[in-house]
C-alpha positions as CSV (number, residue, x, y, z in Angstrom):
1,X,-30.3,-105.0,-65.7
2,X,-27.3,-102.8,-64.9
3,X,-28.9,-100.1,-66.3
4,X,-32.1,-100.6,-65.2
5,X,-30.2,-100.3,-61.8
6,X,-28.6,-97.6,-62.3
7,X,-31.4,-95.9,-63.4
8,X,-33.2,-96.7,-59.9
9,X,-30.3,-95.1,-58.1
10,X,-30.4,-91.9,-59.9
11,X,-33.9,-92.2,-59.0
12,X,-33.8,-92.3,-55.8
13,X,-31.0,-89.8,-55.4
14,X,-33.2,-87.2,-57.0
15,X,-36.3,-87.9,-54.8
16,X,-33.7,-87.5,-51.6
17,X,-32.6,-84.5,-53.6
18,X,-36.1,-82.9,-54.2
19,X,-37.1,-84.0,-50.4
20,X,-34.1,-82.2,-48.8
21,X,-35.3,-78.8,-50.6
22,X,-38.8,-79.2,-50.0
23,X,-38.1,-79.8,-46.6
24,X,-35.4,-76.9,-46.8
25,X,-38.1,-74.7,-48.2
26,X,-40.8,-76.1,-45.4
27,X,-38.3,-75.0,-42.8
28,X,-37.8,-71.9,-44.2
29,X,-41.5,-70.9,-44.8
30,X,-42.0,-72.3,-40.9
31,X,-39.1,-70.0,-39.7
32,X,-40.3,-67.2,-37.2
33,X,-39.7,-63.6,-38.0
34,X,-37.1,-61.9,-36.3
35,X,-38.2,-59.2,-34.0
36,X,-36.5,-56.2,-32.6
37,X,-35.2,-57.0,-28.8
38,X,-37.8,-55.9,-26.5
39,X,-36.4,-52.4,-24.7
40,X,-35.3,-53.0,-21.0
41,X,-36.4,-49.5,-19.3
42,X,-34.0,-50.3,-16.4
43,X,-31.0,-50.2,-18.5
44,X,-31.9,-47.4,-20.1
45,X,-32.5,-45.3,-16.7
46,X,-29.0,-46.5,-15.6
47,X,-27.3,-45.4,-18.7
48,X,-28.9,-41.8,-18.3
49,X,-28.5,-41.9,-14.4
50,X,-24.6,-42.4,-15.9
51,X,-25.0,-39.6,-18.2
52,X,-25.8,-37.1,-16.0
53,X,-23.3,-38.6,-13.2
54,X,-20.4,-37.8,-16.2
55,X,-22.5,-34.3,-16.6
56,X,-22.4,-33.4,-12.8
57,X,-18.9,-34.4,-12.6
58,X,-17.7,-32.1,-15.7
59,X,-19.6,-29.1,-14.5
60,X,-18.1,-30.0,-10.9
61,X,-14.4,-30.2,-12.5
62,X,-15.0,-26.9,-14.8
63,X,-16.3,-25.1,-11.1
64,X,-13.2,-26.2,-9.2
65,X,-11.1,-25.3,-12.2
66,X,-12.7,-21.7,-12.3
67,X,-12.3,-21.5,-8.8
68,X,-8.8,-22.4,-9.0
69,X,-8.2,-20.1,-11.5
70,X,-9.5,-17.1,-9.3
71,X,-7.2,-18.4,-6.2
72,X,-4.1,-18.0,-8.2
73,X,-5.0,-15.1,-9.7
74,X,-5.8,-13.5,-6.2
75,X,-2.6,-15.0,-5.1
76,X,-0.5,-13.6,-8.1
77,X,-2.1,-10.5,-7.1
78,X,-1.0,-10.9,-3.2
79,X,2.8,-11.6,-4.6
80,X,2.6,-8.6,-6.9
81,X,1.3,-6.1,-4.2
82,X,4.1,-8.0,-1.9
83,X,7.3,-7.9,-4.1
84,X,5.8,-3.7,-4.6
85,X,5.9,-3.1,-1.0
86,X,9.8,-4.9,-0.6
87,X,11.1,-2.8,-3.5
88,X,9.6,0.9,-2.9
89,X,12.5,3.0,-3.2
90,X,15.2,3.0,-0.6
91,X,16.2,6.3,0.6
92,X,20.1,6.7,2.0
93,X,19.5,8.3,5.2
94,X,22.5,9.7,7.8
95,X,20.0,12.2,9.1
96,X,18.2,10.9,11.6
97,X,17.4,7.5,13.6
98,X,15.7,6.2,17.1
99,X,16.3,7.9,20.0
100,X,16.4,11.5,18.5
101,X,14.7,13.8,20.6
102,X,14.9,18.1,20.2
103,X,13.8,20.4,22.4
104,X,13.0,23.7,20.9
105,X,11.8,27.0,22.7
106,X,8.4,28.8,21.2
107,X,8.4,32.5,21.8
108,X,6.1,34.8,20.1
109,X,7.5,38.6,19.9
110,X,9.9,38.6,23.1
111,X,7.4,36.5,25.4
112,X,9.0,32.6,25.9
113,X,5.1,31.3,25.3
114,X,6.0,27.3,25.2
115,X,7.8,24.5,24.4
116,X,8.5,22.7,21.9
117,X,9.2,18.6,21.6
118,X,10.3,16.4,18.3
119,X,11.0,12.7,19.1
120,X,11.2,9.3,17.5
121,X,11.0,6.8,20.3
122,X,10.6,3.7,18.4
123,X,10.2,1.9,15.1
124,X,7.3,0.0,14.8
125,X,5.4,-1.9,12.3
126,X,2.7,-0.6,9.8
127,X,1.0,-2.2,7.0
128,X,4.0,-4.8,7.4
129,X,6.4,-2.1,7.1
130,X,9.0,-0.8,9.6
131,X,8.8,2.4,10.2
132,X,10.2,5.6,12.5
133,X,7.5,6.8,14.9
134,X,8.0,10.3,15.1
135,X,6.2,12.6,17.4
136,X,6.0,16.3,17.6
137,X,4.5,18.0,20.8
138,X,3.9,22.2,21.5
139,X,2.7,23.3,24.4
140,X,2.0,27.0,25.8
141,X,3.6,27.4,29.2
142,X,1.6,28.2,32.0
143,X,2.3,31.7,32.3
144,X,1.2,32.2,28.7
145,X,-1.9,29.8,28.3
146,X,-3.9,32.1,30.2
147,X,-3.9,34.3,27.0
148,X,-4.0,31.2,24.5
149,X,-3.4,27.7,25.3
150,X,-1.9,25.4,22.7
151,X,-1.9,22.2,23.4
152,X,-0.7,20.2,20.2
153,X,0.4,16.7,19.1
154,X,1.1,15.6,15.7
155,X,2.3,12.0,14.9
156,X,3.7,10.0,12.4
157,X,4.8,6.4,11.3
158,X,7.7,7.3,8.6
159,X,9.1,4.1,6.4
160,X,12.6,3.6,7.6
161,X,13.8,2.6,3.8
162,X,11.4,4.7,1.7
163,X,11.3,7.8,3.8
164,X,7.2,8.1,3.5
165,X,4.2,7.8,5.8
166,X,2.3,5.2,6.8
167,X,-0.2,6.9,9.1
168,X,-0.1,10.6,10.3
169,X,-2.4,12.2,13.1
170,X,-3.0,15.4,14.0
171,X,-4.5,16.6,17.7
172,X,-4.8,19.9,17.6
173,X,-6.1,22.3,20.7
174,X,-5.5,25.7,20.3
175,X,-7.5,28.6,22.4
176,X,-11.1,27.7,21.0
177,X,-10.1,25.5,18.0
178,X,-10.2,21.8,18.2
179,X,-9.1,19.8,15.1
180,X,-8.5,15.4,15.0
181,X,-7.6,14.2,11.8
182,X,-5.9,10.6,11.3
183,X,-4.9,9.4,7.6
184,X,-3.6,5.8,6.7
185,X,-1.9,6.1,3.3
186,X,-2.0,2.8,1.3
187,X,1.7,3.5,-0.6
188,X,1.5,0.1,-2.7
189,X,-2.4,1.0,-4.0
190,X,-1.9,5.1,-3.7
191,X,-5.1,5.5,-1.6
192,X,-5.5,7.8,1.6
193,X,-8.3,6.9,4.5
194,X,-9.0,9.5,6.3
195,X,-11.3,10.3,8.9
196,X,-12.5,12.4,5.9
197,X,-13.4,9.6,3.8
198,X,-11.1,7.8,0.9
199,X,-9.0,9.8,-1.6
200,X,-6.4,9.1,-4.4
201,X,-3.1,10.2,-3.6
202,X,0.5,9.7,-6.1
203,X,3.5,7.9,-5.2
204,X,5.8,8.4,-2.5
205,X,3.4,11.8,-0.8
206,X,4.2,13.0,2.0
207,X,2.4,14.4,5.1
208,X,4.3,17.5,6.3
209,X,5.8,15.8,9.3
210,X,7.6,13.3,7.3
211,X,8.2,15.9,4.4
212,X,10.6,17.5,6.6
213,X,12.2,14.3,7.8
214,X,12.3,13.4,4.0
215,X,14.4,17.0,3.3
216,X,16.6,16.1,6.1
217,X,17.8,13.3,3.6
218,X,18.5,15.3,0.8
219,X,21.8,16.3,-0.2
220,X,22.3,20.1,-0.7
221,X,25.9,20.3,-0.9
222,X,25.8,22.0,-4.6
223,X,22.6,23.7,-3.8
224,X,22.6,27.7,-5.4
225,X,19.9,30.1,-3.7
226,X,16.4,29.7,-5.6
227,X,16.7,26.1,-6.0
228,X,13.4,24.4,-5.1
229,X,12.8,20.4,-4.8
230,X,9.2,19.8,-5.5
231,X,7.8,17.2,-2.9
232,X,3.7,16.2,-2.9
233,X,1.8,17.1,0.6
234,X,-1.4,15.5,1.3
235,X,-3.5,17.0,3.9
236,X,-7.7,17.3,4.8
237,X,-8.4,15.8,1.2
238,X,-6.4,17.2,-1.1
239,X,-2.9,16.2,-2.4
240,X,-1.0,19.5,-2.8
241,X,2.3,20.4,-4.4
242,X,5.3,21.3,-1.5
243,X,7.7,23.5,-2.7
244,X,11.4,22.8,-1.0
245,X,13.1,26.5,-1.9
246,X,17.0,26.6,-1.1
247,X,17.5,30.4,0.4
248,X,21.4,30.1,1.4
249,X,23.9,29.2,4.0
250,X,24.4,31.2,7.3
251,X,26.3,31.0,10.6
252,X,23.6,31.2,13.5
253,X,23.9,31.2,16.9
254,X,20.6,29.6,19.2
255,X,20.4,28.5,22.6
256,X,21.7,25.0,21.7
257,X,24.8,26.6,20.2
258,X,26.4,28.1,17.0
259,X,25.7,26.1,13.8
260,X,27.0,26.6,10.4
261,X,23.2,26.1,8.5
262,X,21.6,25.5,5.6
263,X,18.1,28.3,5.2
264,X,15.4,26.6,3.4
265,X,11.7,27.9,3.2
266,X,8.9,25.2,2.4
267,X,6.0,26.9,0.4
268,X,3.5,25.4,2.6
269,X,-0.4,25.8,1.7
270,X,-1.8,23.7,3.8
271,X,-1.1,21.2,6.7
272,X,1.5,23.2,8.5
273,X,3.0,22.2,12.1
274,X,0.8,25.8,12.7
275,X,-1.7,27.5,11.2
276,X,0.6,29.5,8.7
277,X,-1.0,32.8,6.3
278,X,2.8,33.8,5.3
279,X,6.5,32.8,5.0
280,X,7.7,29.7,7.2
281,X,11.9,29.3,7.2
282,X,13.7,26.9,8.7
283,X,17.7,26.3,9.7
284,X,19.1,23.2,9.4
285,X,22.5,22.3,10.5
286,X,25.0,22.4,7.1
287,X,26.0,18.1,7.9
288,X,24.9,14.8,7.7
289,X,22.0,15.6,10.4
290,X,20.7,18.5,9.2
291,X,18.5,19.2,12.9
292,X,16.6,22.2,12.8
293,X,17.9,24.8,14.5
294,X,15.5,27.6,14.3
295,X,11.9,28.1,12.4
296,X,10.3,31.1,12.0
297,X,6.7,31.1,11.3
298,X,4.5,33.4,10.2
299,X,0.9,33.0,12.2
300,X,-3.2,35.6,12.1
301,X,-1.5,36.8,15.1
302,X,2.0,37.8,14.4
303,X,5.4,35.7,14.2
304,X,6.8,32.9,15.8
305,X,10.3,31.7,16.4
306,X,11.2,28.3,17.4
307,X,14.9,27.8,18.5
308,X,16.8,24.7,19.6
309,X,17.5,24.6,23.5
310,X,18.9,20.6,23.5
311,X,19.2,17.6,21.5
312,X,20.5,14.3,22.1
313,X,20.4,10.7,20.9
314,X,21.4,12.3,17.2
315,X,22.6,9.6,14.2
316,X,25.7,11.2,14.1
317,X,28.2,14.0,15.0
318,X,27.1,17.6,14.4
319,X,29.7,18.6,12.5
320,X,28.0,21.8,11.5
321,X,28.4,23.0,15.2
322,X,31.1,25.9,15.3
323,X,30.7,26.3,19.1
C-alpha cells in the first residue's frame, strides 16, 4: 500500500510536470513576434533640424574665427606700419628751427630783378608726423617784371626728426610758363602721389627744398674738395640721384655781412628752385647753421646771383660771421 502510494505521487508529479511544459511550450508557440518599433518621423525631423543647427553654428564659429583672423592681421599690420613711422631715422639737427626767415636779393647781371624769401613759420602735422613747414618765395620787382615776371612759391612739410618730406608743392609763374605740381610722399610704404599719378620712390628721398635743409645737417668739418654726399631727388615722376659735391672753404662778404663759408655745388638735374641748364653753387655759413649766403645759378637766359640781405629768428649764433 505504501508503495502503491508512492507510486501515485510520482505519478501525479510527472503529469504536473508534463502539464507545466506543455503549457510552457503552448505559451511559447502563442507568443507574438517581436517587431521593429514603428519610426516616429517627428523625432527624426528634430534630430536633423539639430544637426544642421550644430552645422550652422560650426560654419558661423569658423566665419567669425576667419574674420577674427583678418582683424588681427590688419591690426598687426597697423602696429607694424606705426612702430615704422616712430622709429625712422632721427637726424641731429643745430641747423635750423621755427621762426627762421632769410631774405635774399635776386639780381641777374648788375640789374636787382627781385626778391627772394625762405621761411619756416610753423610745424605742423602730416601723415601724423610733425614736421617744419618751410616756404620759399621769388618775386621779380616791379621795375623788372615788365621784362619777365616771376612770381614763384615752392613749399614744403620737412620731418622735424627724419629730416624728409612729407608733402612738397611747387607754383610756378614765370613770363609765359605756368607749372602746379603737389606730391605726398608715403615714407613708411615708399610711394609718391602726385598730381602726376602714383610712383615708387626709396627710402628717406628727398624733394630739393628739403634736400638742402637735409645738407644743412650734415657735418663737413673734415670735408676735402671733391667730396660728394649722394642724396635721392624725386621730382615730375622720376626719382633721381642728387649729387652733394664739397668745392672748398672761402671768406665772402654779401649784403648781410662777411661769413667764413663752406662752397658746395648740388648736381641738380631736375627740380631746381629755377630752371637750371648749368652749374648751381651755393655758400653756406662754415657753423652750426650753415644759412645760405649766396647761390649762383646758371639759367637759358644767363646767370643769376642770390645774396643774403637779412636773417633773423636763426637756431643759433652765427659763428661763421667775421663782421
Amino acid at each position: 500500500m505504501a508503495r502503491a502510494g508512492s507510486l501515485c505521487l510520482l505519478l501525479v508529479f510527472a503529469a504536473f510536470c508534463i502539464s507545466d511544459v506543455a503549457d510552457a511550450q503552448i505559451k511559447k508557440k502563442a507568443r507574438p513576434k517581436k517587431h521593429p518599433p514603428a519610426v516616429n518621423e517627428q523625432a527624426t525631423a528634430d534630430s536633423i533640424a539639430v544637426a544642421d543647427s550644430l552645422r550652422r553654428a560650426a560654419e558661423l564659429r569658423a566665419s567669425e574665427e576667419a574674420e577674427q583672423r583678418i582683424r588681427d592681421s590688419i591690426a598687426e599690420v597697423r602696429r607694424r606700419d606705426s612702430l615704422a613711422a616712430n622709429t625712422l631715422r632721427r637726424v641731429p639737427n643745430e641747423a635750423f628751427g621755427v621762426g627762421e626767415r632769410l631774405v635774399f636779393d635776386v639780381s641777374y647781371g648788375i640789374i636787382t630783378a627781385g626778391e627772394a624769401v625762405m621761411s619756416i613759420p610753423s610745424v605742423d602735422t602730416v601723415s601724423g608726423r610733425f614736421c617744419y613747414h618751410v616756404e620759399f618765395a621769388v618775386n621779380s620787382l616791379p621795375t623788372f617784371s615788365w621784362i619777365y615776371r616771376v612770381e614763384d612759391r615752392y613749399s614744403t612739410f620737412i620731418d622735424t626728426e627724419a629730416i624728409v618730406p612729407w608733402k612738397f608743392e611747387q607754383h610756378i609763374r614765370e613770363g609765359s610758363y605756368k607749372r602746379d605740381f603737389i606730391a605726398s610722399f608715403d615714407q613708411i610704404h615708399h610711394v609718391a602721389l602726385t598730381t602726376e599719378g602714383e610712383h615708387p620712390i626709396p627710402p628717406y628721398v628727398h624733394d630739393i627744398m628739403s634736400a638742402f635743409y637735409y645738407t644743412r645737417t650734415l657735418d663737413f668739418s673734415a670735408s676735402q674738395p671733391g667730396d660728394v654726399i649722394t642724396l635721392h631727388n624725386f621730382f615730375k615722376d622720376t626719382t633721381f640721384e642728387l649729387g652733394v659735391k664739397f668745392l672748398g672753404r672761402q671768406e665772402l662778404e654779401v649784403k648781410a655781412g662777411t661769413f667764413r663759408s663752406i662752397v658746395i655745388e648740388p648736381l641738380v638735374k631736375e627740380g631746381g628752385l629755377f630752371k637750371s641748364e648749368g652749374r648751381i653753387v651755393i655758400w653756406l655759413t662754415d657753423d652750426e647753421q650753415k644759412i645760405p649766403i649766396r647761390v649762383n645759378t646758371k639759367v637759358l637766359i644767363g646767370s643769376i646771383d642770390t645774396e643774403l640781405r637779412e636773417y633773423s629768428g636763426l637756431a643759433g649764433p652765427v659763428r661763421g660771421r667775421v663782421k
